[in-house]
C-alpha positions in Angstrom: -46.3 -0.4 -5.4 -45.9 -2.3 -8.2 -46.6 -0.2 -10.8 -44.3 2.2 -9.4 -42.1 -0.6 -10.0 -42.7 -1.1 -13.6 -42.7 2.5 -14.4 -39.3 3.0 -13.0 -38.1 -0.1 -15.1 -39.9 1.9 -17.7 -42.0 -1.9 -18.3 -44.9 -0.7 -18.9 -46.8 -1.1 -21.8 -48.6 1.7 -22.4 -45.4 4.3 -22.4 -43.9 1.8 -25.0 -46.5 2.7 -28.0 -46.2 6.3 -27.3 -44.0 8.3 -29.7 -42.5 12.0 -29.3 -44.2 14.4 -31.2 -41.5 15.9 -33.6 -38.8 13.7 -32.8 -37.1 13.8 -35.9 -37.2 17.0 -36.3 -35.6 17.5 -33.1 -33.1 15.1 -34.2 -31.9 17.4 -37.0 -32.3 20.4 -34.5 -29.7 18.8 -32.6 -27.3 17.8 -35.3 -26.9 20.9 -36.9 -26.6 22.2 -34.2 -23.3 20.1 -32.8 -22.3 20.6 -36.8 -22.0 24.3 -35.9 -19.3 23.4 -32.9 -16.9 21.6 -34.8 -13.8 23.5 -35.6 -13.3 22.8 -39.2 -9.4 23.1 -40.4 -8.4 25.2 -42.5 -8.2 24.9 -46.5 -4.2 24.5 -46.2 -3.7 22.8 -43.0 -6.4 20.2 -45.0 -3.5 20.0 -48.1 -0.9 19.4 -45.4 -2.6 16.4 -43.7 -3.7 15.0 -47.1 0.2 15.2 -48.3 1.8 13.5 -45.0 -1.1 10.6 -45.5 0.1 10.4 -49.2 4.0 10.6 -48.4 3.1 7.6 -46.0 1.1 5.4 -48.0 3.7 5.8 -50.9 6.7 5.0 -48.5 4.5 2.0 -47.1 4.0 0.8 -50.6 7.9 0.8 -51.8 8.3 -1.0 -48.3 5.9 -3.8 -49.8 6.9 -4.1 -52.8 10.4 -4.3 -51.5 9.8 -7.4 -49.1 7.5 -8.6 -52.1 10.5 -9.1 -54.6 12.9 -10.4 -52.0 10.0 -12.9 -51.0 10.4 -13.7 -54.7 13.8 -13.9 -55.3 14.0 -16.0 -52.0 11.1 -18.5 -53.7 13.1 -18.5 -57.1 16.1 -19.6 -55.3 14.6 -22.6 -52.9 12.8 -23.8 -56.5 15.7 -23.6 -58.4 17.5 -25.9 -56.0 15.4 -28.7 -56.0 16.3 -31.6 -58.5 14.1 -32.3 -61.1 14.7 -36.4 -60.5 15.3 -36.8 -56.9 18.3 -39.8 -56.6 17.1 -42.8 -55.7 13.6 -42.4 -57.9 14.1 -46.2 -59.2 14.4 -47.5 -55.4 11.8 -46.0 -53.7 8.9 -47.1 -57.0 10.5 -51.1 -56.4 10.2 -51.2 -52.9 6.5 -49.2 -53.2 5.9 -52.1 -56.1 7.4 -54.7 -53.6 5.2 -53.1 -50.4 2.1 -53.4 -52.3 2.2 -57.0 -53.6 3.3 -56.0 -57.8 7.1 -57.8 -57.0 9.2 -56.5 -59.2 7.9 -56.9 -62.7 
């Protein structure tokens, strides 16, 4: 009763070493096989697809590059704002100098 057990778990350890004869060749049987099922496309429906996947990724790539220069323009502006000596420079260094126990000398 128990090995009826383990051989329906498949557990056993004598089934385990055992190969298939001719399992890879079987393996190849079966591929070329399924290869002969496919329904390949034809040689102009194949240009077709491979011109709508070019049309795309060419459209996708003007979109990016488009958001990509008004990501720059919109950096160039924000850094072109900002003051090269922000007011008030003096201030802040003497109270820094005061915080940290230089005074003001």
């Amino acid at each position: 009763m128990a090995d009826e057990k383990l051989n329906a778990k498949g557990n056993n350890k004598k089934e385990k070493g055992k190969k298939e004869p001719g399992r890879i060749r079987r393996w190849f049987k079966d591929f070329f096989s399924e290869l002969k099922k496919v329904t390949w496309p034809s040689f102009s429906k194949v240009l077709k697809q491979t011109g709508v996947v070019l049309l795309v990724v060419v459209v996708f790539l003007l979109v990016l590059m488009g958001f990509d220069a008004l990501l720059k323009l919109f950096h160039e502006f924000l850094i072109s704002n900002i003051p090269s000596e922000p007011a008030g420079t003096e201030a802040v260094a003497a109270a820094f100098r005061l915080i940290s126990g230089g005074g003001l000398l």
